[in-house]
ROVODREN-147125 format. One record per atom (N, C-alpha, C): residue in three letters; x, y, z. Coordinates in steps of 0.05 Angstrom, whole numbers, plus 5000, padded with zeros to 4 digits. Layout:
// ROVODREN-147125
ALAXYZ...
END
This chain:
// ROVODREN-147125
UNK556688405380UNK553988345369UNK552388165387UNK553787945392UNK551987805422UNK551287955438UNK553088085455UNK552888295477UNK551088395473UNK549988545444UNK548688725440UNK545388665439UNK545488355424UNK542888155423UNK542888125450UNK544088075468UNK543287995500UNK541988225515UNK543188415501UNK540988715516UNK539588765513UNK538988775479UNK536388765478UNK533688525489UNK534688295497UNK533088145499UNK532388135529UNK534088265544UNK534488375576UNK531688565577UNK532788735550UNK530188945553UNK527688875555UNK528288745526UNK524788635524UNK523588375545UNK526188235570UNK524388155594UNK523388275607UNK524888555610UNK524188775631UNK521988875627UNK521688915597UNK518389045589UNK516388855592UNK516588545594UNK514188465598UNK513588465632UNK516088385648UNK515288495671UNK514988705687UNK515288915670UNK513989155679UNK510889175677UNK510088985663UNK506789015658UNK505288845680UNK506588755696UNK505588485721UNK504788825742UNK503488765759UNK501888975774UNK503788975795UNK503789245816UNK505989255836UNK506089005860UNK502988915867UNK502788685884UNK504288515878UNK504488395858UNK505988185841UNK508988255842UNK509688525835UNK512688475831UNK512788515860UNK512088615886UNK512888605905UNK513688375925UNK511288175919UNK512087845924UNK514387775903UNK515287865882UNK518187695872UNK520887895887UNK519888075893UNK521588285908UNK522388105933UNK520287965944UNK521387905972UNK522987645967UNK523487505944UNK523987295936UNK527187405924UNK527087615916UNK529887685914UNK531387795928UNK530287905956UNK532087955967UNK533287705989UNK532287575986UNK533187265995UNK535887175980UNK535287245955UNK537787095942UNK539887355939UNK539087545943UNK541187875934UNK542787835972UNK541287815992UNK543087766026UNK543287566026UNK542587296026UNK543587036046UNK544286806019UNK543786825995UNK544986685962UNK547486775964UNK546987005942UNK548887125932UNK550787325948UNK549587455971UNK551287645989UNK552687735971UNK550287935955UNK551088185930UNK552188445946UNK554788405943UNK556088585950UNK555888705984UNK554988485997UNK556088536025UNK557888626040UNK560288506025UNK562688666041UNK562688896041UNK562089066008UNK561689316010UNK560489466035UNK557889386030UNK554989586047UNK556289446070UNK557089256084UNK558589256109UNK560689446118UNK561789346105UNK564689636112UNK563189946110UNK561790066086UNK559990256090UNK558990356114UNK557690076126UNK555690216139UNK556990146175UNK559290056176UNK561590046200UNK562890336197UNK563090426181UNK565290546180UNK563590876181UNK561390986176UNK559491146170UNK557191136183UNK557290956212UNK555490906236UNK557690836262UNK559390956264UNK560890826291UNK559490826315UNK557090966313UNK556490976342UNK554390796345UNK553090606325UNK552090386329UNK552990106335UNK551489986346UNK552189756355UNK552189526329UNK554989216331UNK554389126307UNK551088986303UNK549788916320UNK546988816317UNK544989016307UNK545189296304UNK544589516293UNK544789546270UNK547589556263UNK548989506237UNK547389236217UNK547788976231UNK546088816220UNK543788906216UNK541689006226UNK539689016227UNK538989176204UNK540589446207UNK540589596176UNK541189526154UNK541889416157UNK544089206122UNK541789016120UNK540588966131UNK537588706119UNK536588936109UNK535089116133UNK532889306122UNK533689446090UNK535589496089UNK537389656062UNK536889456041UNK537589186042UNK538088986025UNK534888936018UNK532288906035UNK529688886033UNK528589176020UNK529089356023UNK528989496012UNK530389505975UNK532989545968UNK533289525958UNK532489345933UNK531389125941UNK530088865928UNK527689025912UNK526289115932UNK523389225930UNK524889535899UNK526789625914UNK526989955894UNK528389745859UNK528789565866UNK529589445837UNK526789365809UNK524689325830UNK522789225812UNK520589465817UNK520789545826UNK519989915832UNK520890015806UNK523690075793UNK525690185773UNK524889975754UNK523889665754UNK523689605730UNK520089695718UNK519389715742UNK515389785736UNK515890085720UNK517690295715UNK517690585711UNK516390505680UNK517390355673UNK517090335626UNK513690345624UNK513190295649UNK510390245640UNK507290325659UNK509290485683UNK507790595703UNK505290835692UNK503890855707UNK501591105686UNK501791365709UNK501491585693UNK501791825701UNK500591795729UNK497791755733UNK495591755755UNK497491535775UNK498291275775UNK500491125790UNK502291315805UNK502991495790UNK506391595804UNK505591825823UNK503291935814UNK501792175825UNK500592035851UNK499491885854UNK498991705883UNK500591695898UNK502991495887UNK504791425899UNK507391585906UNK507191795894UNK509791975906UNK508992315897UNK508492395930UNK506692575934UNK509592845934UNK508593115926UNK510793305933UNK509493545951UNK511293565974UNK509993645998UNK511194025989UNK509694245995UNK511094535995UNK511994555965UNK510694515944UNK512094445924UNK511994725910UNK509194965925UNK509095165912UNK510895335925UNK512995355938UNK515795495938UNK517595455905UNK517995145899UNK518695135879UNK517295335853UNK514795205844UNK512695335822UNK513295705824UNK513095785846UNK513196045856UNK515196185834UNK518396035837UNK519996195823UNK518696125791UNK519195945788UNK518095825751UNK515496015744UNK513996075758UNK511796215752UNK512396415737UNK514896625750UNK515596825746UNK518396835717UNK518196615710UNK519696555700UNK522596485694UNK523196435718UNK525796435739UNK526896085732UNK529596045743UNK529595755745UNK530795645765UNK530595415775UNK531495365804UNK532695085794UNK534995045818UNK536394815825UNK535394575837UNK535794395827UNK534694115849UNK536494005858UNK538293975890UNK539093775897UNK537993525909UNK538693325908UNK537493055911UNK539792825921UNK538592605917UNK541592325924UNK539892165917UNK542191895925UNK541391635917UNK539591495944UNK536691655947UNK535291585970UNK532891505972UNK531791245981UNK529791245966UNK528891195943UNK527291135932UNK527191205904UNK526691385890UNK529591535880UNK529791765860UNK528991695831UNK528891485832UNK528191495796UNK525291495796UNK523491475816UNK520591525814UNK520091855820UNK522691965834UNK522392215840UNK522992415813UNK524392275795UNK525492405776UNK522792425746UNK520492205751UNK519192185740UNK516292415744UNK516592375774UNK514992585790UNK515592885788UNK517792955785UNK518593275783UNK517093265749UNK517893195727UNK516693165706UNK513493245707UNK512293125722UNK508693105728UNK508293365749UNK509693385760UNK508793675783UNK508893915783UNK511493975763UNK512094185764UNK512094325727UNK511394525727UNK511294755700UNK512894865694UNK514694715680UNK516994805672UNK519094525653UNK521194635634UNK522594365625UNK524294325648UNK524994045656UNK526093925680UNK528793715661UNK530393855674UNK532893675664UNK534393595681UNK533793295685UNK535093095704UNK539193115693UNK540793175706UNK543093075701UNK542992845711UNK545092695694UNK545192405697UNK547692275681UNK549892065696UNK551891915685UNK550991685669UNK550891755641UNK551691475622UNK552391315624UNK550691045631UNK551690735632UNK554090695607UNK555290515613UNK556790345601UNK556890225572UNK553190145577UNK552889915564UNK550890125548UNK550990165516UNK550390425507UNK547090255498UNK545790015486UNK543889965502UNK542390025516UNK542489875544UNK541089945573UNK541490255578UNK543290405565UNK543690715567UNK541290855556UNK541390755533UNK538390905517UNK536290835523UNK535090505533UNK532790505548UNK532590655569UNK534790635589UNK534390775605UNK533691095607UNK535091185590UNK533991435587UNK532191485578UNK531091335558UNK527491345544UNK525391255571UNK525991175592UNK524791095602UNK524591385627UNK526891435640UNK527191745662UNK526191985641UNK525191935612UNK525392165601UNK521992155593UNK520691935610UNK517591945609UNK516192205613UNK513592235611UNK513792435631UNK514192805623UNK515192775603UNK516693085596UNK519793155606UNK520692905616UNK523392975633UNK525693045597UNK528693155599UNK529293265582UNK532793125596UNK533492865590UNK535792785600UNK537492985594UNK540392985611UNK542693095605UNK543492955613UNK546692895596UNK548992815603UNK550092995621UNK551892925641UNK554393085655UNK555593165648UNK556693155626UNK559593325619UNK557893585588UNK555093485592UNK552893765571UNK551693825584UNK552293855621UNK550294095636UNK550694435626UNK553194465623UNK553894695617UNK551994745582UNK552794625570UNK550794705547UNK548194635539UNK547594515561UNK543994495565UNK542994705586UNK545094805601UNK544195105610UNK543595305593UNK546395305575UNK545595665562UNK544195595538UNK542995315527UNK540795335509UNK538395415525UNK538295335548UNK535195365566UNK535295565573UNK537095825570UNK538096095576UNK534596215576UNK534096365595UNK530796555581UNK528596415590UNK529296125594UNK526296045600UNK526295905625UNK524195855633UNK523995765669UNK524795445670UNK526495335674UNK527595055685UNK527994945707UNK528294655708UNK529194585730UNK531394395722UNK533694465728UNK535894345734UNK536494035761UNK536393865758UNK536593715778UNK539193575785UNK540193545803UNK542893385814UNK543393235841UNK544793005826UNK545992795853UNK546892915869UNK547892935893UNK549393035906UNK551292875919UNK550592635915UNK552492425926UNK553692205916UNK553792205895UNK555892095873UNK558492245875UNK560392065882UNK563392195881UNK564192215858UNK567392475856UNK568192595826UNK569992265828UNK570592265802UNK572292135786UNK575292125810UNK576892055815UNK580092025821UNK581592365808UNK580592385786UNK581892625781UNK580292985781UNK577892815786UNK576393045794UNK576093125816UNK576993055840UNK576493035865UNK578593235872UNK576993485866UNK578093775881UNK577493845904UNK575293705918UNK573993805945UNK573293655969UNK575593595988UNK574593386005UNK573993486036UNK571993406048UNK571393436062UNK570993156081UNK569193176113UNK567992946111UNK565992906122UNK565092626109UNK561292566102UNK561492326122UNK559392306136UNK559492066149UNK561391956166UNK563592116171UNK565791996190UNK567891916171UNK567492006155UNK570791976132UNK570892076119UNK573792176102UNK574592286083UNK573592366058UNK571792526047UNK570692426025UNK570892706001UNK570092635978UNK570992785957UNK568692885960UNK566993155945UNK564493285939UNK564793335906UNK562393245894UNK562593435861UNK561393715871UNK563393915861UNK562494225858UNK560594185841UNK560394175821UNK558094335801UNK555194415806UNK554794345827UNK552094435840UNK552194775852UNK554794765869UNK556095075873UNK556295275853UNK558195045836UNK558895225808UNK556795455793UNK554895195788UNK552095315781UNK550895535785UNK550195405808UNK550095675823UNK550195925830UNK552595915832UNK554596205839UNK554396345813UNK554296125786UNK554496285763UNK551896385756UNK549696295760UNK547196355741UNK545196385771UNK546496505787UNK543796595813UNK542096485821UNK542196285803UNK538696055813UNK538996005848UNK536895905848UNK536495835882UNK536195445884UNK537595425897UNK538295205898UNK535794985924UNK534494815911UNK531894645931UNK533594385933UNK532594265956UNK533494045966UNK530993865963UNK531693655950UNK528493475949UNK529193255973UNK528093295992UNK527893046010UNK526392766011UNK526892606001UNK524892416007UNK524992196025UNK521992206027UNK520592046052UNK519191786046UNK520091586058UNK519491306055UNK516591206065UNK514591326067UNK512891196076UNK511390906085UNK510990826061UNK511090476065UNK511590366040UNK511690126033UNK512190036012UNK511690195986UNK512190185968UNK511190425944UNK509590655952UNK510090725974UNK508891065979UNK511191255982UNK511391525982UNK513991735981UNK512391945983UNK513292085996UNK513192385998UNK515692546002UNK515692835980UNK518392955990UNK518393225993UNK520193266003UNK519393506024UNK521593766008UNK520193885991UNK521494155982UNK522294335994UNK524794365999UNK526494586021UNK527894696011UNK527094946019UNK530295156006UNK532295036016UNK533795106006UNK537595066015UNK538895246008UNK538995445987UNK540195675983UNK539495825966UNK537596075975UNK536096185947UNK537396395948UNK540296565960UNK542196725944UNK544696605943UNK544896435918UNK547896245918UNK549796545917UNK549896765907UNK551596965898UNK553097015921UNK551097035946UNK553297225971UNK553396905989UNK553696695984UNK554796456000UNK558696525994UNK559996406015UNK562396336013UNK562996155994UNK566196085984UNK567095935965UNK566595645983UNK564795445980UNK564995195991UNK562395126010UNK560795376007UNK558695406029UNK556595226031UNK555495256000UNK553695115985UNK554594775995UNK556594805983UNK557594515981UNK557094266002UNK558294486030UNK558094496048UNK555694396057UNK552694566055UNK550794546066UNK548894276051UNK549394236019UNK547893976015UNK549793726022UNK551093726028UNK553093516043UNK551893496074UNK551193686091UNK550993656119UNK547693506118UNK546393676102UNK543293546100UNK542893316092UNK544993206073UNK544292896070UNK545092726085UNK547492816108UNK548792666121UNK546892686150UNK544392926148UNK542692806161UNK539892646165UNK540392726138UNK538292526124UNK538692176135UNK541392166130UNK541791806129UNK542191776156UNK543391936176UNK543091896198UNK540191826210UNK537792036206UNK535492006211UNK534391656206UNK535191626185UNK533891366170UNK535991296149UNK537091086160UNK540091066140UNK539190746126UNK537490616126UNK536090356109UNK536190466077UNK535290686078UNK533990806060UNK536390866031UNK538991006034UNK540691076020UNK542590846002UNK544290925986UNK544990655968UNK547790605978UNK547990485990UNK549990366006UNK552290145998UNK551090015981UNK552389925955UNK553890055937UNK554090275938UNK555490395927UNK557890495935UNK559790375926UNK563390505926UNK564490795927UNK562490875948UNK562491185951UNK565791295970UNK566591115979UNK570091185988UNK571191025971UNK571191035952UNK573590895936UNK575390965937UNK575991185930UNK578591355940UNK579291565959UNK581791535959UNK583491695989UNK584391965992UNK584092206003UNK585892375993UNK588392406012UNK589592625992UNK592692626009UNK592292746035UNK593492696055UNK592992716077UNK592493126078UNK593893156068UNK594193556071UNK591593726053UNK589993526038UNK587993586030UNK585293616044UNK585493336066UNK582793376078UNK581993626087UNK579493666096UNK578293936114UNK576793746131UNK577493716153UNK575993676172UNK573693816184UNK570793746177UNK569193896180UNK566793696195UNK565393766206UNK563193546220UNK561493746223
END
């Protein structure tokens, strides 16, 4: 019951500082990332080892240099994510533009539905608000359920601005064949690792071993959609643009792993291009596989 009073009261800080203007939260942005790198050294070791281990061919003063930019960044995408409760349609439409977007519309027109792959790049949760505003059609963000069942439901009242239509992960499958007939957009992480026991598919990302979630394939292969890659582009402080690209508009005649394959190589050049940008903080090798599992693939 405390726990539960403390969340809500979390919330309702969050909502009043969501109403301070972006100038403003961007000056406490730079004030936190002071105390998130050289205070607190939130989770450094992590995004260190990360970003050693998934850049060998940089130098360590390189490495440094990316882990500030990431950490300054990051500061900035935190109060970015808390401005969303209260951002206005005309805001998001400025600030995060969608480049070729009538490839997408094209199929929906027809009443068709297409795939979204995406990552943790940039800011996706403004991108997730943006597919909502751009495109003609119901848009269902998949997405993992926090913890804290709370901050779970704001959160989702909040990505579900907009017209967005949350799913859980383990009700993609039955938020498909209700949306059976009508034009959708399906959207997905691509770089969130499976579970320890879900980790059927390893390949490797970045110079190591790493697990892939199928269900983007799965999808796919089962219901013909054509699968878009949303790219996004960092412009400058709260600006984005992203760049709509096919990636596979006949999943049916791809090989078993193809798919998989190909949004794995694109993001891994994505971060290469501009690797500040991705969430690095995140415990994305947590686990190992057995040595006779890997596929060595580059």
């Amino acid at each position: 019951m405390i726990k539960e009073g403390i969340s809500h009261l979390g919330i309702f800080f969050l909502g009043v500082l969501s109403l301070f203007p972006l100038s403003v939260l961007y000056i406490l942005a730079d004030g936190a990332y002071l105390l998130l790198y050289f205070v607190f050294g939130y989770r450094r070791k992590v995004v260190r080892e990360n970003l050693l281990n998934a850049l060998p061919d940089r130098t360590l003063q390189e490495i440094i240099l990316i882990e500030k930019r990431f950490y300054h960044y990051l500061a900035s995408l935190i109060f970015e994510i808390v401005k969303m409760s209260s951002i206005s349609k005309k805001e998001i439409e400025k600030r995060f533009i969608f480049k070729n977007k009538a490839w997408v519309q094209a199929y929906l027109d027809r009443g068709e539905s297409v795939l979204i792959c995406s990552a943790h790049y940039g800011n996706w949760e403004w991108g997730t608000l943006g597919i909502g505003l751009n495109f003609h059609a119901d848009h269902y963000p998949i997405y993992k359920p926090l913890t804290n069942p709370v901050f779970d439901n704001w959160f989702k009242k909040v990505r579900s601005r907009f017209g967005n239509k949350l799913v859980a992960m383990r009700q993609t499958m039955r938020a498909l064949q209700a949306s059976k007939g009508k034009s959708s957009i399906f959207s997905f992480g691509n770089d969130q690792a499976p579970s320890k026991d879900e980790s059927h598919y390893w390949t490797t990302f970045m110079h190591q071993p790493s697990s892939v979630q199928l269900g983007i394939e799965k999808i796919a292969k089962r219901t013909g959609q054509p699968i878009f890659y949303f790219k996004i582009n960092v412009l400058k402080r709260g600006f984005y643009s992203v760049d709509c690209i096919p990636l596979c508009l006949n999943p049916a005649e791809t090989a078993q792993f193809e798919i998989t394959e190909l949004h794995t190589r694109f993001l891994e050049q994505m971060i290469n291009e501009e690797p500040a940008y991705w969430l690095w903080s995140h415990k994305r090798w947590k686990y190992k596989p057995k040595a006779e599992l890997i596929l060595s693939k580059n």
